[in-house]
C-alpha positions as CSV (number, residue, x, y, z in Angstrom):
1,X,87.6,33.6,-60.4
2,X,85.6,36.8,-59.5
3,X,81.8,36.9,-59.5
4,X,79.8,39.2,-58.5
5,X,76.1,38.7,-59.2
6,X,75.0,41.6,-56.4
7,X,76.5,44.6,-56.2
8,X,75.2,46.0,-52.6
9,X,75.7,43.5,-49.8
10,X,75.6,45.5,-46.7
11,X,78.4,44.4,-45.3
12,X,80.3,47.8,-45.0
13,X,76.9,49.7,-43.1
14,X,79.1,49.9,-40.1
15,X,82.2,50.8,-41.2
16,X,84.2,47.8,-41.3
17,X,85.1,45.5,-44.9
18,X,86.7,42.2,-45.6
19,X,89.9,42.0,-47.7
20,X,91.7,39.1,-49.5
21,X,91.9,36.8,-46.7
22,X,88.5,37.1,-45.7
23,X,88.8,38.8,-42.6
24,X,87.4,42.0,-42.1
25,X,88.9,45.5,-41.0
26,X,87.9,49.3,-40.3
27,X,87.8,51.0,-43.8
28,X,90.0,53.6,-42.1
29,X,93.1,50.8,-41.8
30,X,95.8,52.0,-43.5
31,X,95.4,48.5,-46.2
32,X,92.2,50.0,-47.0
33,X,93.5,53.8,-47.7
34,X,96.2,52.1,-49.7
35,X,93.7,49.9,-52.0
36,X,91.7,53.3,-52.3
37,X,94.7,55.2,-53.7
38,X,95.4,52.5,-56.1
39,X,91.5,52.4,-57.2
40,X,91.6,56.0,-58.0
41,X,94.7,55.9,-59.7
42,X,92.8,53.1,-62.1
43,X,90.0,55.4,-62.4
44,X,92.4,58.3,-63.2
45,X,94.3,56.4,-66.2
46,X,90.9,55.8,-67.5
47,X,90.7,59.1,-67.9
48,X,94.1,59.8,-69.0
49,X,93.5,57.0,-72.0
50,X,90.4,58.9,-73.3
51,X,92.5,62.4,-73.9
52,X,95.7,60.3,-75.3
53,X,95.0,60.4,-79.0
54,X,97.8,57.7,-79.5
55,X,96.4,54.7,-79.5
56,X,99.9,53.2,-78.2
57,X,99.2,55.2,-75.2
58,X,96.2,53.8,-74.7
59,X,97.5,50.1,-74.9
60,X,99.9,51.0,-72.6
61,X,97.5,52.5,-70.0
62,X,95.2,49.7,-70.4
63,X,97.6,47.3,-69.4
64,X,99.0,49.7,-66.2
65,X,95.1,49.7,-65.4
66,X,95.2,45.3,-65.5
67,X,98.9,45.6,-63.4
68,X,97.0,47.8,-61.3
69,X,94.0,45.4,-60.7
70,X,97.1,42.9,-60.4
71,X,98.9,44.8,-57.6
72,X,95.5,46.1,-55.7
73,X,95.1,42.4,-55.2
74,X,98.7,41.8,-54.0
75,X,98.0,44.8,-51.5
76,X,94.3,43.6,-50.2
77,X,96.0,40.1,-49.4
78,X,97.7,40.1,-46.5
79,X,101.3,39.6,-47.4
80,X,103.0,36.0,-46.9
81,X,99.0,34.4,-46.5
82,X,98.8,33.0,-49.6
83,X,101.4,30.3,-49.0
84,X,101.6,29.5,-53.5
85,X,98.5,27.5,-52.9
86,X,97.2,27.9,-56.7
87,X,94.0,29.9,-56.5
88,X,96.0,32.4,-54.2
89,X,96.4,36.3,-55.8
90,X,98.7,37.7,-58.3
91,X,101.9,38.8,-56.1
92,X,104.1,41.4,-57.6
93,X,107.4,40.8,-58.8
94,X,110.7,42.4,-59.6
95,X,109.9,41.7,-63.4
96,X,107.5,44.1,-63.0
97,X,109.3,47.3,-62.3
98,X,112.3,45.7,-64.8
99,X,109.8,46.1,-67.6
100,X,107.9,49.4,-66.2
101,X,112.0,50.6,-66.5
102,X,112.1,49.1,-70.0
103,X,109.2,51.6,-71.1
104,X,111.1,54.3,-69.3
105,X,114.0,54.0,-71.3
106,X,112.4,53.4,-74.1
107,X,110.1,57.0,-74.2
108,X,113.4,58.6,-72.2
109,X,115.5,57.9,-75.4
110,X,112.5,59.9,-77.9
111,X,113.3,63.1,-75.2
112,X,115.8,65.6,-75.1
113,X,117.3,66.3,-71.7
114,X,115.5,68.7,-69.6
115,X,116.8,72.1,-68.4
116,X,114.1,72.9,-65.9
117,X,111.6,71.2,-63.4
118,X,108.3,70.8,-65.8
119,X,105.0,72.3,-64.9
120,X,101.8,69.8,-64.9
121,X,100.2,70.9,-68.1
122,X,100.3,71.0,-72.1
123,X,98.5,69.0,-74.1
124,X,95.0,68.1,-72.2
125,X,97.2,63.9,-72.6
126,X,99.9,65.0,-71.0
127,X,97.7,66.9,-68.3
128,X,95.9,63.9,-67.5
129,X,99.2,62.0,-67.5
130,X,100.4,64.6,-64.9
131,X,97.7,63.8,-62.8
132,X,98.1,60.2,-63.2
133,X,101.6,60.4,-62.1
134,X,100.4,62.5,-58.6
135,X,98.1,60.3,-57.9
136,X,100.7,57.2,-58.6
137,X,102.6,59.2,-56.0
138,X,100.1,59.4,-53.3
139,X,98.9,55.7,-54.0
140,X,103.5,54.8,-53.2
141,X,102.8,57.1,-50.1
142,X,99.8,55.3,-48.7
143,X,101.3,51.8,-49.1
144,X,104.7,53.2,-47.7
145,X,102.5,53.9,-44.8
146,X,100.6,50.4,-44.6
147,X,103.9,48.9,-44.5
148,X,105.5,50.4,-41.2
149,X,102.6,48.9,-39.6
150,X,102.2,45.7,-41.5
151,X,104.6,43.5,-43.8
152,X,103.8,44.8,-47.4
153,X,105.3,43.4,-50.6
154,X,108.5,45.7,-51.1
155,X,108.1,44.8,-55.0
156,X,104.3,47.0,-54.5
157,X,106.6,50.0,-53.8
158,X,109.4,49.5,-56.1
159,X,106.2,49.0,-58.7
160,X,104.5,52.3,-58.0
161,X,107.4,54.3,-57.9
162,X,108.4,53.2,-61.6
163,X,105.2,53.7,-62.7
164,X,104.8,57.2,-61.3
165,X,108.5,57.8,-63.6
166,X,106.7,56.2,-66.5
167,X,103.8,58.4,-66.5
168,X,106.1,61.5,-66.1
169,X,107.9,60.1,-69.6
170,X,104.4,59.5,-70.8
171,X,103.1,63.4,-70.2
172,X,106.5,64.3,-71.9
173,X,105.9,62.4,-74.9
174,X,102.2,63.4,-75.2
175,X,103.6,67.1,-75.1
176,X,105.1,66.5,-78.3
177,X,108.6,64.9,-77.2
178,X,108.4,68.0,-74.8
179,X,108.3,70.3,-76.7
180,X,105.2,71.3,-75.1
181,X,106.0,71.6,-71.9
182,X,105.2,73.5,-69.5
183,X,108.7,74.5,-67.9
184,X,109.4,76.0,-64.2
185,X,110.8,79.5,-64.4
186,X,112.3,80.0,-60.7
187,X,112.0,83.1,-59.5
188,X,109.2,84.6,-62.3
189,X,105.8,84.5,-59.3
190,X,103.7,87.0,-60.1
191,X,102.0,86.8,-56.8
């Protein structure tokens, strides 16, 4: 059970933070950049659920923002410290990315097939469903990067890079079944 009853404590002044197992590291670690990525990500789908006007959408984002919380805890825990005990945190699983793939197919079969790479852009949803998915990106990046240096729950990567898919469907679908996107034109610069 979280509580949190003060909101400054004091303990980061110098730099350094604790993480699920209580120890403390440099906020520059790599488990810290990680947890950052996946925090603004959150913040980001908070902002992508206020310009989706279909309240499916938003159901659906709130519960990537709980998997988030979910898999930010899986990523501040150091990975194999838990041990099962039954207070320990919520590990990602493979179920998760089967039913992030489940949405994907389900949004995938409302689209036609594309024709081009598609621009970030359309409707001001699917904009901030674009920027979602980048983010998404960076945050599978980050934790790619934690885990050459640290063991990392592969299920975290698999996770994010489904989720990253399922926003791109998402921005598709909130430019009217695509019909509003925004499509690469190769060779049409005019810079």
């Amino acid at each position: 059970m979280v509580r949190l009853d003060r909101i400054y404590t004091g303990g980061g002044d110098h730099g350094e933070t604790s993480i699920g197992d209580g120890s403390r590291v440099a906020k520059l670690h790599p488990r810290i950049i990680a947890g950052g990525a996946v925090d603004e990500l959150n913040c980001v789908l908070g902002v992508a659920a206020s310009a989706c006007p279909q309240s499916s959408f938003q159901e659906i984002i709130f519960r990537m923002q709980q998997f988030l919380f979910d898999l930010g805890a899986d990523l501040c825990t150091p990975f194999g410290e838990d041990k099962g005990e039954p207070n320990s945190c919520p590990r990602i699983k493979a179920a998760h990315a089967t039913r992030l793939e489940e949405l994907i197919d389900d949004y995938v079969a409302q689209l036609e097939p594309l024709t081009s790479f598609v621009l970030p852009g359309g409707t001001a949803a699917a904009a901030s469903l674009h920027h979602a998915r980048s983010v998404c990106r960076r945050a599978e990046l980050d934790v790619l990067r934690l885990s050459e240096i640290e063991p990392v729950n592969h299920h975290l990567l698999v996770s994010l890079n489904r989720l990253s898919d399922l926003l791109f469907v998402m921005a598709r679908i909130a430019n009217d079944c695509g019909r509003q996107d925004v499509l690469w034109k190769p060779g049409q610069t005019i810079l």
